[in-house]
N, C-alpha and C positions, 0 to 999 in steps of 0.2 A: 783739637778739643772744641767744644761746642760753648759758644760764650752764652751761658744764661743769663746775661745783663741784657742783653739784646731783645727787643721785640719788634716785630714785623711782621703787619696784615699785610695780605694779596684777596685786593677785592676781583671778582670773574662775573660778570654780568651773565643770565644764563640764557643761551640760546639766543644771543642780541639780536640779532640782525630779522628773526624767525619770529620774537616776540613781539620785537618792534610794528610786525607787520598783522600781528594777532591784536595789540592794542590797539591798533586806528582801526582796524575794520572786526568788527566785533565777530563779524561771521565767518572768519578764521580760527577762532578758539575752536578747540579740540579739535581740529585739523592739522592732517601732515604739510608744513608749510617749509620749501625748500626756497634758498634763497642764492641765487650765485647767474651764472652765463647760463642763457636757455640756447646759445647757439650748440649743432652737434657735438664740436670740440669744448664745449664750457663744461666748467668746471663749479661741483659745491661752495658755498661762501658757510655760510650757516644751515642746517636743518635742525626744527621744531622736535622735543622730545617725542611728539607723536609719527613724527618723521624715523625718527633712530629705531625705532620697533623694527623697521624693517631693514636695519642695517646700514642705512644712511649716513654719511658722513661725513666732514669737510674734507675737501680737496677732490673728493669721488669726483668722476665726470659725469655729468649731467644724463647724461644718455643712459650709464648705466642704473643711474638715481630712477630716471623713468621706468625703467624694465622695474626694478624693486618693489616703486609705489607709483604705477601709472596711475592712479587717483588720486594724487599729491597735488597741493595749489604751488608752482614754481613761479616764480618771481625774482624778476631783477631789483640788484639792490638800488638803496635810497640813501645813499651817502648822505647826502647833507641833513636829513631827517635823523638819521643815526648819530652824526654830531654833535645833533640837539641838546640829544638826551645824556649823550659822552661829556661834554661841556656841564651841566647839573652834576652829573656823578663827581666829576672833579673839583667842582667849586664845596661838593662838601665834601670830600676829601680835604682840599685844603685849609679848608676853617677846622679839620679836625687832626693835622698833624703838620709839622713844621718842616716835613721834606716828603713827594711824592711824587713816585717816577710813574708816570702815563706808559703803560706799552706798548698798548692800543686803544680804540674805540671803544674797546669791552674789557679792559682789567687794566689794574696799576698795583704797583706797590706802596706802603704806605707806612711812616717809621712811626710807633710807640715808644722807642726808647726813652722819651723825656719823663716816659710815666717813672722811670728807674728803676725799686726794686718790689715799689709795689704792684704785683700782677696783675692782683683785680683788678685793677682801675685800667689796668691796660686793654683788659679783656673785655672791661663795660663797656669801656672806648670802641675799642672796634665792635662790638653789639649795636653801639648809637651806631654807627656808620650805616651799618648792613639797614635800620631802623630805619633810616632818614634816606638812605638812599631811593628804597622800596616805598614810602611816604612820598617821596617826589616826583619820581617817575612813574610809579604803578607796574614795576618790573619786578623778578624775583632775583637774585644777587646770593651769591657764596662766596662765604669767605674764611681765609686760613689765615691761625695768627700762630707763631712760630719762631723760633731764636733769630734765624738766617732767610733768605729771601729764597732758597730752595725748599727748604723744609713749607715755607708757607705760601706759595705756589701749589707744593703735593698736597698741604691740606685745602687747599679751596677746592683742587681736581678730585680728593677721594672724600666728599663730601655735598657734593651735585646732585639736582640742586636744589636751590634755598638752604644752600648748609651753613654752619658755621662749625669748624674743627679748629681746636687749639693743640697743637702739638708740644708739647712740656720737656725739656731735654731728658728728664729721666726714660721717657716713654720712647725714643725716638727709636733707639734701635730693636723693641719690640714692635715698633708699627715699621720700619724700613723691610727687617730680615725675608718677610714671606713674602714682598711684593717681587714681579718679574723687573726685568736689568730696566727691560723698556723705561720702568718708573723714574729713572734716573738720568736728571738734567743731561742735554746731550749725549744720550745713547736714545740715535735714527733706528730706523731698518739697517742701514747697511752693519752699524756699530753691534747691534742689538744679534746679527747673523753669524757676527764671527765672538761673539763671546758664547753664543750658544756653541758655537764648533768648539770650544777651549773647555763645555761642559757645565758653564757659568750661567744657569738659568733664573736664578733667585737673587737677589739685594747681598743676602747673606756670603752666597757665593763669591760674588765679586767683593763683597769686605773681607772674606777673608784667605782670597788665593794671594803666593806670593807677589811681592810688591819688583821682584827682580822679571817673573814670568810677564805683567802689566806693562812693565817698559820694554819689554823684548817685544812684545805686538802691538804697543800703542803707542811706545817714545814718552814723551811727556806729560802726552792726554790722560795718561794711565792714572797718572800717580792722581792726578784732579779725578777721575774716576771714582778711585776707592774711599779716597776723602768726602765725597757726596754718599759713597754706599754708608761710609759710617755717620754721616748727619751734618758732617763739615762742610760749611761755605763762610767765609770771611767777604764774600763781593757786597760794598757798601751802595747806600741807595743813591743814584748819580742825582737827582734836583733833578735831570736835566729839560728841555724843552719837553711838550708833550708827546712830540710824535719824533722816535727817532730819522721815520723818511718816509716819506711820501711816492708811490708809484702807481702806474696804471700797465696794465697788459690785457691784450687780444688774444687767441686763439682763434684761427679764420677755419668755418668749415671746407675751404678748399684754400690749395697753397697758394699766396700772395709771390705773384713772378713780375711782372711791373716795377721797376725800380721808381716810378714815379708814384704809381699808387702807394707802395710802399712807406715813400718820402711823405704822400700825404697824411697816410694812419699816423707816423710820427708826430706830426705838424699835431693833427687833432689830440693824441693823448698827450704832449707837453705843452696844450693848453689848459687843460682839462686840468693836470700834476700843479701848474701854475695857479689854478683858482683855489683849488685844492691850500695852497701853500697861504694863498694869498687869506682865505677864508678863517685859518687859524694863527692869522698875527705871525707870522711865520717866516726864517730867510734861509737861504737856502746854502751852502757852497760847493755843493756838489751836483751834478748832472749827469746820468750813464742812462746807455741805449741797450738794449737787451734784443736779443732775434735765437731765434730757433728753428734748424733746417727742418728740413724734411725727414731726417734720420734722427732727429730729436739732440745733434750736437748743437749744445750754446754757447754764446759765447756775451760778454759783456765787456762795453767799450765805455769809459767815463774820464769827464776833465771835473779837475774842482776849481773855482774861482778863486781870488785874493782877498776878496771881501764877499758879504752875506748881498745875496739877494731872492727881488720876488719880483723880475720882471720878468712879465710872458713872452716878451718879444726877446729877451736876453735868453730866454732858458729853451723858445723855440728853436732857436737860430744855431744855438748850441748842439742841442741834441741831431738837427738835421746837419752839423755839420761830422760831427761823429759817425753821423750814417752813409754819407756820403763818401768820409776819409778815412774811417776806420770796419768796416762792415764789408765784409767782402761776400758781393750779390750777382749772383750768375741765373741760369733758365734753370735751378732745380728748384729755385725761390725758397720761399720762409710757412713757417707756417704759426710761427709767433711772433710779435714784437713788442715790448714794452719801452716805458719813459718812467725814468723814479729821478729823484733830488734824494739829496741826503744830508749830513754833518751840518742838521738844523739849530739855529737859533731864535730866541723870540725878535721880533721886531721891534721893539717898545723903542730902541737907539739904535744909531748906523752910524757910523763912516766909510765916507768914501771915497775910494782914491780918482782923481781927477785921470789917472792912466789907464785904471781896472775900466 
């Protein structure tokens, strides 16, 4: 059942990274601006709506981004300029609601419920937000507000952008039924492939095939399936730190065989993961190494610490020792590698143990 006591926006910054880079330099605007790895093997981060015309997307490879809009302005990103403005967005977020989970750079969730049973005022609420955000940055923002943090997640997505969709629980399963499975929290490609083989193409479909056929192909995930196709999510807003983790990875346009080269691109992005960390009041207790052969098998090796931290020299030493003890590196070499921390906390207190 769908609790209507509940309210919750999902603010979506639109085209962050694309915008970001239209607002400092004015002769960007109405330009296709791609924004991700300009190396052969890099990959999209963000594209500009003027960008998507041509089919552009995140995660595409850069290369093939080129062939679409080879008069596209590509650009590497600007981290720390992006935080700028992620940092403002959050701080009126949190003068405007009492619990507010960051999930990235470019969206958070955000509770209403104190408003209680009166809507409107919930609804003007998240209005001031989208208001004030767009006043401070000079960015356009979409946002869904919604019983559950699915539901208003899909309204900031089917209202892009500069939207604002309030999804009402009466309404919910007129606006879920005709969208494709894709629409729905966790269903990937792969997910999304084999419900089309079972003949499950629509929202509706999957709310209303049996719930015995869902766990003979899915096991458990099933049953959390049909309960998102009919509108249900009970998952509460965590508080928790802004960034669940922090990571960096490569993609080399030719494969890295060098175990010492290797050692060193490590050394460089878990320094990089570390200022990163360091830069948002940040601690860390997790450290894993990431690599990707040549046939595209990955594998990820990680230790977590006993207490929070943010040293680069601690979080270096770690990661190359993972790569050294747990990476197994031969002459067909790598052709990725990444550094990410994770199972963050704020820094504001620490303890530490005199062993750790």
């Amino acid at each position: 059942m769908i609790d209507s006591g509940r309210r919750i926006g999902h603010l979506d910054m639109d085209a962050f990274f694309a915008a970001v880079e239209q607002l400092d330099d004015p002769s960007l605007r109405g330009r296709p601006v791609i924004v991700g790895g300009l190396g052969p093997r890099g990959v999209v981060s963000t594209a500009s709506y003027e960008a998507r015309v041509f089919g552009i997307h995140s995660a595409m490879p850069t290369a093939v981004a080129r062939r679409r809009c080879p008069d596209g302005v590509y650009l590497r990103p600007r981290f720390g300029r992006y935080k700028e403005i992620s940092d403002i967005v959050r701080e009126i977020l949190r003068g405007a609601s009492t619990t507010v989970e960051t999930v990235s750079l470019d969206e958070a969730f955000f509770d209403l419920s104190a408003y209680g049973a009166d809507v409107n005022a919930s609804i003007e609420a998240a209005r001031k937000i989208k208001a004030d955000v767009q006043e401070a940055t000079r960015l356009t923002c979409s946002v869904g507000v919604a019983p559950n943090r699915f539901l208003a997640k899909l309204g900031s997505e089917l209202d892009k952008p500069d939207g604002f969709l309030v999804i009402d629980p009466e309404s919910v399963r007129e606006l879920l039924d005709p969208l494709p499975v894709g629409r729905v929290w966790g269903v990937g490609r792969v997910t999304e492939r084999r419900l089309s083989g079972l003949g499950l193409l629509r929202v509706r479909d999957l709310r209303l095939t049996p719930a015995d056929l869902l766990a003979r192909e899915f096991g458990s995930a099933g049953a959390r399936l049909q309960a998102l196709a009919r509108g249900e999510d009970d998952t509460p807003l965590s508080g928790e730190a802004a960034s669940r983790s922090i990571s960096r990875e490569l993609t080399y346009a030719f494969d890295l065989i060098d175990p010492a080269e290797i050692e060193g691109e490590v050394r460089l992005l878990a320094r990089d993961v570390a200022s990163r960390l360091q830069a948002e009041s940040l601690l860390c207790r997790t450290v894993r190494v990431k690599v990707r052969y040549p046939d595209f098998r990955t594998i990820t090796r990680q230790f977590r610490f006993g207490v929070g931290v943010d040293s680069s020299g601690m979080i270096e030493r770690l990661a190359v020792h993972l790569l050294r003890s747990r990476v197994p590196l031969d002459e067909s070499g790598i052709r990725l590698v990444g550094v990410g921390v994770g199972h963050l906390t704020e820094s504001t207190a620490r303890q530490l143990s005199l062993f750790d």
